[in-house]
N, C-alpha and C positions, 0 to 999 in steps of 0.2 A: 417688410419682406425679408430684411436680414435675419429677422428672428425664425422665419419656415425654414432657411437653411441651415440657421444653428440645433431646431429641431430636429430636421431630417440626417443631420449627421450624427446626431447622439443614438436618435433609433440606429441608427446604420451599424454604430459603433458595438452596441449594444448587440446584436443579431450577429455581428462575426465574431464576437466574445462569447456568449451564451457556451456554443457546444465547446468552448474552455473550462467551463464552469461545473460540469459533472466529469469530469475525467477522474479517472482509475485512482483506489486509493487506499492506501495500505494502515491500517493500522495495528499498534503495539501498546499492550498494558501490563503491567507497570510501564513506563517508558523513561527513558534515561539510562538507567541500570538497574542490572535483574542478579541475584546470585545463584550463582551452580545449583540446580535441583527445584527453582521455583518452575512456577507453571507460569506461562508467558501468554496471555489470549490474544491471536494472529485472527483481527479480522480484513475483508474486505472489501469493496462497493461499488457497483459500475453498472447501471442502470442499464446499458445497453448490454448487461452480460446475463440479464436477467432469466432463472432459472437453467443458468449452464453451470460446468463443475470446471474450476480453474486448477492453478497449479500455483504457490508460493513458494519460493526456494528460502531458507534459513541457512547462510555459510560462515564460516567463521570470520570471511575475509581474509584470507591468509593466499600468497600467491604459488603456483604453480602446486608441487609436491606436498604441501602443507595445506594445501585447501581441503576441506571439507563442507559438503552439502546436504542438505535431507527439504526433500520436498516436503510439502504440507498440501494437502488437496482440500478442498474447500467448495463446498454447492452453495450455490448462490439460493438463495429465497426469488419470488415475485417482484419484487420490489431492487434487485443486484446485489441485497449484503449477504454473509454468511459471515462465520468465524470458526475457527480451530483452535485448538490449545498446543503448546509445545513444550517440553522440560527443556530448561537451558540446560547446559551442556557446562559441567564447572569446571573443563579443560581448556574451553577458549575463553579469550581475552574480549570478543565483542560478538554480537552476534547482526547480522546484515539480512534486512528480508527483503524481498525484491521479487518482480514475475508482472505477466500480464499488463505491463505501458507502465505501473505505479512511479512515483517517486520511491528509489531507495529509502532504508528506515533501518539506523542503525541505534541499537545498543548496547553499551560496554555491561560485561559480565563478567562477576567478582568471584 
């Protein structure tokens, strides 16, 4: 009998995990570091976002007066992914994408 309620609490565990497991998600290529003038492909994924047009923001990370931002829009396909391309920027020292729940995704630009 002990073993039906070790099973039912893994199912259990499992079912209030799941909708953690497709959450929002940013990706970056090259990643690590990109230099001034490369093309950087910004995609992104989220099944429930499926065939709507998001918004990614690209900013230097720099605070107040010194920040700079440029959106990147991006239409999602059937399925939640799409992708954009961006020129790094050989002015700033990193580059930060972020939008739409993602984990931030930083980086440094040479």
């Amino acid at each position: 009998m002990n073993s039906h309620w070790n099973r039912a609490l893994v199912a259990l565990t499992f079912a209030m995990l799941a909708p953690l497991s497709v959450a929002q998600v940013i990706t970056v290529t090259p990643s690590g570091s990109v230099t001034g003038g490369d093309s950087v492909a910004v995609g992104f994924a989220d099944p429930k976002l499926a065939g709507q047009t998001i918004t990614i923001f690209v900013s230097n990370g720099e605070p107040g007066p010194f920040h700079e931002e440029v959106p990147l829009v991006i239409k999602l396909d059937g399925d939640g992914k799409g992708s954009t391309s961006w020129i790094a920027d050989g002015s700033w020292d990193q580059a930060v994408f972020s939008g739409e729940g993602a984990a931030r995704v930083s980086v440094v630009v040479n």
